[in-house]
ZADO-1210 file (C-alpha; in nm, 4 decimals, padded with zeros to 6 digits):
<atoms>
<atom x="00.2757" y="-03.3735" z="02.1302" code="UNK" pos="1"/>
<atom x="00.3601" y="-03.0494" z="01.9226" code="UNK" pos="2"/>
<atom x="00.1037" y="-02.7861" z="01.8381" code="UNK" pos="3"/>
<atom x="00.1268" y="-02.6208" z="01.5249" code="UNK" pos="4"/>
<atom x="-00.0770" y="-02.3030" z="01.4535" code="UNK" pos="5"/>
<atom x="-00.1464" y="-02.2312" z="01.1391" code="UNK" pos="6"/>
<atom x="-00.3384" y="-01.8693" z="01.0397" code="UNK" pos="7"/>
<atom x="-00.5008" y="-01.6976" z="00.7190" code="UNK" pos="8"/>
<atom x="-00.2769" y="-01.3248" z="00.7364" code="UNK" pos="9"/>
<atom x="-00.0095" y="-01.2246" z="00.9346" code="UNK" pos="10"/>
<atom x="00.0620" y="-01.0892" z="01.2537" code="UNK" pos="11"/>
<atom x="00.1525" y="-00.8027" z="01.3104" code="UNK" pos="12"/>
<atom x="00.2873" y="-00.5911" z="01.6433" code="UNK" pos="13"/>
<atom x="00.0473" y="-00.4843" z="01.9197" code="UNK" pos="14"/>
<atom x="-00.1282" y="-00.6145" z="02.2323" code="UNK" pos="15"/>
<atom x="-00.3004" y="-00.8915" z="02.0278" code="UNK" pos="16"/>
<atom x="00.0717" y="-01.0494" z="01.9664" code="UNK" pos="17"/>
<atom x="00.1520" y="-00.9598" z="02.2799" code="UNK" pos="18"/>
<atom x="-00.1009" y="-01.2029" z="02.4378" code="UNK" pos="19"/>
<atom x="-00.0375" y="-01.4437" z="02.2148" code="UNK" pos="20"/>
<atom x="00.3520" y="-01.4159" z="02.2916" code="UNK" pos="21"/>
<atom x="00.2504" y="-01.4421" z="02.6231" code="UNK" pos="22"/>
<atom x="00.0646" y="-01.7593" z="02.6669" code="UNK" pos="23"/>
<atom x="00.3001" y="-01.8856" z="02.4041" code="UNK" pos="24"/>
<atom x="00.5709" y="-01.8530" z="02.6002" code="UNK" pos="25"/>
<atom x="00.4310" y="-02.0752" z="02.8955" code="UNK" pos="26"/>
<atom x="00.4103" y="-02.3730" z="02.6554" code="UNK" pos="27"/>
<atom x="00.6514" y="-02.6685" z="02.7099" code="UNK" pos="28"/>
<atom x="00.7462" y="-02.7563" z="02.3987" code="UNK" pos="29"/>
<atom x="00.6313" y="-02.3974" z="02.2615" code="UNK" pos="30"/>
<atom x="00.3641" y="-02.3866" z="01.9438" code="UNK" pos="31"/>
<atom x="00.4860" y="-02.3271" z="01.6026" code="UNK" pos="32"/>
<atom x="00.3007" y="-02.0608" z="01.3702" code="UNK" pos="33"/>
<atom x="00.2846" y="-02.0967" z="01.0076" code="UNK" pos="34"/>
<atom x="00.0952" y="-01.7995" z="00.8358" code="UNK" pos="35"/>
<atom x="-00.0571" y="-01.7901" z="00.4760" code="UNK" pos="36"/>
<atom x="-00.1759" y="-01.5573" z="00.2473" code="UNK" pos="37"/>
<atom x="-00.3245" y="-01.5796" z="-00.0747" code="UNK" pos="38"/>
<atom x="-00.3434" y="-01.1946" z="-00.1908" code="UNK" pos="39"/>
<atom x="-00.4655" y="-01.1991" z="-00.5419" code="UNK" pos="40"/>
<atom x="-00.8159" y="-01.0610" z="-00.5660" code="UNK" pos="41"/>
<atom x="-01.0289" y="-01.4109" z="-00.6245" code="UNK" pos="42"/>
<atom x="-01.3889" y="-01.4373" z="-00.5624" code="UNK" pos="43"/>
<atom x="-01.4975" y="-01.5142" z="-00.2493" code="UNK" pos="44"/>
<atom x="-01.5343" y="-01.8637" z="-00.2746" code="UNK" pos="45"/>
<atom x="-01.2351" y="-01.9444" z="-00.5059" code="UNK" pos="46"/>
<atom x="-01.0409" y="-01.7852" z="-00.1919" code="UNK" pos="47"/>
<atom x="-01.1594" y="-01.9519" z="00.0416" code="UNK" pos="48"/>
<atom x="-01.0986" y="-02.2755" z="-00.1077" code="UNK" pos="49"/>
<atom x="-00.7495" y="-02.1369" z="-00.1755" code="UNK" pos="50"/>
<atom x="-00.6985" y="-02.0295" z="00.1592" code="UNK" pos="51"/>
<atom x="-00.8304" y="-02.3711" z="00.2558" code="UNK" pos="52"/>
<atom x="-00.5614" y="-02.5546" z="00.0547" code="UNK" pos="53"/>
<atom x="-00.2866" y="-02.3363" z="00.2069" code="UNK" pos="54"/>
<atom x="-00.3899" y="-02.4305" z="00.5653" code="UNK" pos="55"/>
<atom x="-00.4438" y="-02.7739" z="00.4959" code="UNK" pos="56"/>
<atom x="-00.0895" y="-02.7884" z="00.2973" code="UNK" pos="57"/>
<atom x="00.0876" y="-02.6662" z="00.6834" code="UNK" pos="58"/>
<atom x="-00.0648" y="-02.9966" z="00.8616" code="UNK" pos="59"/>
<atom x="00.1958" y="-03.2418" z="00.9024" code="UNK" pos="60"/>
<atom x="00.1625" y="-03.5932" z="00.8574" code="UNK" pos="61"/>
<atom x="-00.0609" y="-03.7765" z="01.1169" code="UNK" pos="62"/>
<atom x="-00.2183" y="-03.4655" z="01.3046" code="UNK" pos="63"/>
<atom x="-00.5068" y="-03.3908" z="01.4362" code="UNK" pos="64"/>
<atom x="-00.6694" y="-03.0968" z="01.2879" code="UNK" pos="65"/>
<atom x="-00.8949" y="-02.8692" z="01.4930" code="UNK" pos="66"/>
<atom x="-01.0343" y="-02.6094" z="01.2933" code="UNK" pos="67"/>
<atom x="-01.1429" y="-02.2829" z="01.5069" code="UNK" pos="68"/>
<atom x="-01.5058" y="-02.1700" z="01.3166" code="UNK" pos="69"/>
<atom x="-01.7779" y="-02.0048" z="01.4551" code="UNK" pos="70"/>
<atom x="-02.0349" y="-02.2925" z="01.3929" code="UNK" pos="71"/>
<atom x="-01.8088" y="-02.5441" z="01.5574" code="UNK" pos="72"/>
<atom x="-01.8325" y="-02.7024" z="01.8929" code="UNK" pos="73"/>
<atom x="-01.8089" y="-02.5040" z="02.2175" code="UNK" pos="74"/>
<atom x="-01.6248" y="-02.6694" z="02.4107" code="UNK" pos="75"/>
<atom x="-01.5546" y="-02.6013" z="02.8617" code="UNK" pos="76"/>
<atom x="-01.1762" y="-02.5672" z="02.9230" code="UNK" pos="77"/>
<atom x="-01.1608" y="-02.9012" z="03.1437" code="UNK" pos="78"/>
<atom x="-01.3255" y="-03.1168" z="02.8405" code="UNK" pos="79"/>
<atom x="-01.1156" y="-02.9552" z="02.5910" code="UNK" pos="80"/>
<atom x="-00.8181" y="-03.0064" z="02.8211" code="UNK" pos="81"/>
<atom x="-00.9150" y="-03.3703" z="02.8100" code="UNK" pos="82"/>
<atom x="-00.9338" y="-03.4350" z="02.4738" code="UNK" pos="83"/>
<atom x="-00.5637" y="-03.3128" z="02.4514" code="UNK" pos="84"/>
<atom x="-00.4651" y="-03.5526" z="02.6894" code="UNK" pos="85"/>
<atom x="-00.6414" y="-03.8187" z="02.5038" code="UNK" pos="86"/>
<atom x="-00.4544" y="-03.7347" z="02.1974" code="UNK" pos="87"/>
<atom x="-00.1456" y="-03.6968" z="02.4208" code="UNK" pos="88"/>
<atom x="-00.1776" y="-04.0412" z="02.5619" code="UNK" pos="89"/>
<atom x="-00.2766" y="-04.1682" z="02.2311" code="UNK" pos="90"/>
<atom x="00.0551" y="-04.1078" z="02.1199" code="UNK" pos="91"/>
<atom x="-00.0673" y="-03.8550" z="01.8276" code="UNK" pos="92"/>
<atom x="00.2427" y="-03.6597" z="01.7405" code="UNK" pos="93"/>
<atom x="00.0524" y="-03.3391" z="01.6811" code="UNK" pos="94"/>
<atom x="-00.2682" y="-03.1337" z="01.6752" code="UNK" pos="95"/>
<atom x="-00.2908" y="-02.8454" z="01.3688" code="UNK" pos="96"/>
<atom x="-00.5052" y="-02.4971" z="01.4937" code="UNK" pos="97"/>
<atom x="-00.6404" y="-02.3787" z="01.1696" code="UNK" pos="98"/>
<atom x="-00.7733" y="-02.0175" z="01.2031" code="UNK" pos="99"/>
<atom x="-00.9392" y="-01.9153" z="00.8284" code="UNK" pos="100"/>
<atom x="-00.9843" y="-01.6120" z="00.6708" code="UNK" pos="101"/>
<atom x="-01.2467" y="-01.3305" z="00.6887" code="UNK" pos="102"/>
<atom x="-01.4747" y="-01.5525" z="00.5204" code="UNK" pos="103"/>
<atom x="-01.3997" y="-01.8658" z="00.7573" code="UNK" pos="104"/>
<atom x="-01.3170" y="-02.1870" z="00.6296" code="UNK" pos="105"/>
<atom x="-01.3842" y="-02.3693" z="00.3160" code="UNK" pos="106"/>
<atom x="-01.5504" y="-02.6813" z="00.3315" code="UNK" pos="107"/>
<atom x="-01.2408" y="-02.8631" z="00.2461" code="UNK" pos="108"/>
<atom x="-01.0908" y="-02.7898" z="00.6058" code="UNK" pos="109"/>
<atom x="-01.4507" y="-02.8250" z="00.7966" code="UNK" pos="110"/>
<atom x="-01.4338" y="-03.2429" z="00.6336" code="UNK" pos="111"/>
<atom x="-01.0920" y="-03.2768" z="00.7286" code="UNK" pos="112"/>
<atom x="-01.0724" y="-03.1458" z="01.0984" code="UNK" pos="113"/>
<atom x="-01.1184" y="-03.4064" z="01.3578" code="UNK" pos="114"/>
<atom x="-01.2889" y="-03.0998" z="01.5483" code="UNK" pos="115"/>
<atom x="-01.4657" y="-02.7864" z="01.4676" code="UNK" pos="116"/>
<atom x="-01.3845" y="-02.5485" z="01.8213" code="UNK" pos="117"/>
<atom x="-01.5855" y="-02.2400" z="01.8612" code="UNK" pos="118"/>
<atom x="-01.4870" y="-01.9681" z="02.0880" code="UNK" pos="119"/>
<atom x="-01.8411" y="-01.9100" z="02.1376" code="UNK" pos="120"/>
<atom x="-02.1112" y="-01.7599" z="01.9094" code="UNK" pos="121"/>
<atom x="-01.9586" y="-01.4126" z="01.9080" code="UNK" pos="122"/>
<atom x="-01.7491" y="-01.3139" z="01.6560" code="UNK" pos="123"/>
<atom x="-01.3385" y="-01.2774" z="01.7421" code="UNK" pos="124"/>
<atom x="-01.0951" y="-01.0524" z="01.5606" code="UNK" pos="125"/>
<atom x="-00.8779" y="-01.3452" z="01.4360" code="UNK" pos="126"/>
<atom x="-00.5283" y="-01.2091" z="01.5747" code="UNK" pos="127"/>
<atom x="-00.7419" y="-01.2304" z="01.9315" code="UNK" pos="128"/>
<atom x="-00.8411" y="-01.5867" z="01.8421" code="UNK" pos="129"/>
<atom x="-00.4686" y="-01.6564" z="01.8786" code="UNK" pos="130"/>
<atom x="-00.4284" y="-01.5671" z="02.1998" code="UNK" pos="131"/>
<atom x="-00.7572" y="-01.6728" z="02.3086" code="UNK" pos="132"/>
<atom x="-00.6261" y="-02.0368" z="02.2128" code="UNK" pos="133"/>
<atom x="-00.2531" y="-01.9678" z="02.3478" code="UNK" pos="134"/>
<atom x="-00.4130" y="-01.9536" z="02.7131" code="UNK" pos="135"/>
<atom x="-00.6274" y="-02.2370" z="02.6402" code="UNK" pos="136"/>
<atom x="-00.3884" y="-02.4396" z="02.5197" code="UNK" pos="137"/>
<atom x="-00.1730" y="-02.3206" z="02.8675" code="UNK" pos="138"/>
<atom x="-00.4699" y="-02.3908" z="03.0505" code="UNK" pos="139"/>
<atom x="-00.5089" y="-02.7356" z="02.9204" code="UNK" pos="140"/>
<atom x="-00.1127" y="-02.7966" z="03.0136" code="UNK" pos="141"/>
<atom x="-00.2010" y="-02.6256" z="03.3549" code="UNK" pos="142"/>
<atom x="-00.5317" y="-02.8877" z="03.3952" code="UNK" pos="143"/>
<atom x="-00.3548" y="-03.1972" z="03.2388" code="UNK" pos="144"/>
<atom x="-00.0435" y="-03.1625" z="03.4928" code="UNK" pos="145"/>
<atom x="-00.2330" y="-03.0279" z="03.8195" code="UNK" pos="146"/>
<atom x="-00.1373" y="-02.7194" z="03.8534" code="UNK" pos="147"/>
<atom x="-00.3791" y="-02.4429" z="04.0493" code="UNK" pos="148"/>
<atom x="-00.3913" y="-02.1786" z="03.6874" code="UNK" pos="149"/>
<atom x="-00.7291" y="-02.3604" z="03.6579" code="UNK" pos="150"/>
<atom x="-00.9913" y="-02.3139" z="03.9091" code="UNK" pos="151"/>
<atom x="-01.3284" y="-02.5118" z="03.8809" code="UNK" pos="152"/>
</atoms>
């Protein structure tokens, strides 16, 4: 199963990357990133429907979507480990992270995701909310296949 990433603004050098690079890098099969912009000035909610299509034009065809967003579901690493695996053994060839803008996400990506995944009700810097989910996603690998990463 491939894992796609897909982010509102780009990346850009420091220890944020560097985490994410790092967690990254333990994936089999690795994750791809796909980062959008829109930068002309819109209103707030014309963006974020804007930003919304741009996100939702990165998911390939027969993904799951999980959308990262504060009001979503908080989920513990062994359940959300298992609902990869589901997918996994379900045969679906890929699950989309969408990680919005400053704003969040418009409703267009809240109908479409087959989960909304908080991080908790704190707020995250989002370039931290990708490496955040690069050791979950490792963690999930680590849980799925045995390994002693993940303690109980």
């Amino acid at each position: 199963m491939q894992a796609l990433l897909a982010a509102v603004g780009r990346s850009k050098a420091g220890p944020e990357r560097s985490l994410f690079e790092h967690y990254a890098g333990r994936l089999r099969g690795g994750i791809t990133v796909r980062e959008v912009e829109e930068k002309r000035p819109l209103p707030v909610a014309e963006r974020m429907a804007r930003e919304g299509e741009l996100l939702l034009g990165c998911v390939p065809a027969g993904a799951r979507v999980v959308a990262l967003d504060e009001r979503g579901k908080a989920l513990d690493s062994r359940t959300f480990a298992d609902r990869l695996g589901r997918w996994r053994d379900e045969a679906v060839p890929s699950v989309a992270f969408l990680i919005g803008g400053a704003d969040g996400h418009s409703d267009a990506v809240r109908q479409r995701a087959d989960l909304l995944l908080s991080f908790g009700v704190m707020t995250w810097p989002h370039m931290l909310v990708r490496g955040l989910l690069a050791e979950q996603l490792y963690r999930a690998q680590c849980i799925l296949d045995g390994h002693p990463y993940h303690r109980d």
